[in-house]
C-alpha positions in Angstrom: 60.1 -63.8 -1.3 57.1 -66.1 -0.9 57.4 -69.3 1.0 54.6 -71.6 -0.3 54.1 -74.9 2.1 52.8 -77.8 0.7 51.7 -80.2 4.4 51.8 -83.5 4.6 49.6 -83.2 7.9 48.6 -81.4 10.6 52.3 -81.1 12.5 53.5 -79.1 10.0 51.5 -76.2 11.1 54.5 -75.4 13.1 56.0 -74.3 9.7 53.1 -72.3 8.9 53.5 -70.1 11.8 57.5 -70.2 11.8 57.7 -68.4 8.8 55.0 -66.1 8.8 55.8 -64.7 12.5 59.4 -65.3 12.4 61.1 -64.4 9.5 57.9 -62.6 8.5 57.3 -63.1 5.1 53.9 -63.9 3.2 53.2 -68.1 2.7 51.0 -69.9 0.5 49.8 -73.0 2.3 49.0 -75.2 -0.9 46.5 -78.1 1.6 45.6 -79.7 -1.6 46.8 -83.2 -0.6 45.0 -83.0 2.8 41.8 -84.8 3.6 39.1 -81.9 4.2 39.1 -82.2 7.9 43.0 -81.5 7.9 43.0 -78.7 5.3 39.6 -77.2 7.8 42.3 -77.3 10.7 44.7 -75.6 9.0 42.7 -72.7 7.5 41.2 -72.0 11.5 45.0 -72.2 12.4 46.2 -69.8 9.9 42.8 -67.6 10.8 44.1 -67.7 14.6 47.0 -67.0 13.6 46.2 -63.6 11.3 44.2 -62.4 14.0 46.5 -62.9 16.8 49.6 -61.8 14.8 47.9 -59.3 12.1 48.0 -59.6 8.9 45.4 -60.8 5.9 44.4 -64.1 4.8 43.9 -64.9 1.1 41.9 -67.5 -0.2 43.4 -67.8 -3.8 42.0 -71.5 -4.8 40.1 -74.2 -3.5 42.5 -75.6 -0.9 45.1 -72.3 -1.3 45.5 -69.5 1.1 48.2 -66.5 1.2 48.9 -65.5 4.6 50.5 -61.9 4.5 52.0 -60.8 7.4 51.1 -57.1 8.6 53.3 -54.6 7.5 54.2 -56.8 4.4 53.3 -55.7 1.0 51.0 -58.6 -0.9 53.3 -60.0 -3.4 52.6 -59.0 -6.9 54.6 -62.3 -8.8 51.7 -64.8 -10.4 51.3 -67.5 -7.3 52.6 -69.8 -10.4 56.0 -68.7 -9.9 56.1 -68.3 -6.4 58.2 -70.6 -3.7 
C-alpha cells in the first residue's frame, strides 16, 4: 500500500508524518498545488522527518517525493497507480 497526499497547505503535514511513522507505510506527497515556499516547507519537513525517523526520500517529479519508511521495501507499482 502507498498512501499518496495531495496538501492543500502547510497543516496537513500532520498527515505526512501520521502515516509514514505510524502506520508506517511509504507516501507520495504530490505538493503540486502548493506555492513554492509551501511545497520548500514540506520537502525540509519530510527531510526532518527521514532523518529523525529513518528511512529514504525520493524525489520522483518536480513537486513529488516518496518517503519510504526504514525497514519498508520501495514499492515497485508505477506511482501512476498508486494511492
Amino acid at each position: 500500500m502507498v498512501k499518496t497526499l495531495r496538501p492543500n497547505d502547510y497543516n496537513e503535514a500532520l498527515h505526512v508524518g501520521h502515516f509514514f511513522r505510524n502506520k508506517r507505510v511509504p507516501v507520495v506527497m504530490d505538493l503540486t498545488a502548493l506555492p513554492d515556499p509551501v511545497a520548500r516547507q514540506f520537502v525540509d519537513f519530510a527531510a526532518g522527518l527521514v532523518f529523525g525517523r529513518g528511512g529514504d526520500l525520493d524525489r520522483l517529479a518536480p513537486k513529488l517525493f516518496l518517503l519510504v519508511p526504514a525497514g519498508i521495501a520501495r514499492p515497485a507499482v508505477p506511482i501512476e497507480n498508486a494511492g
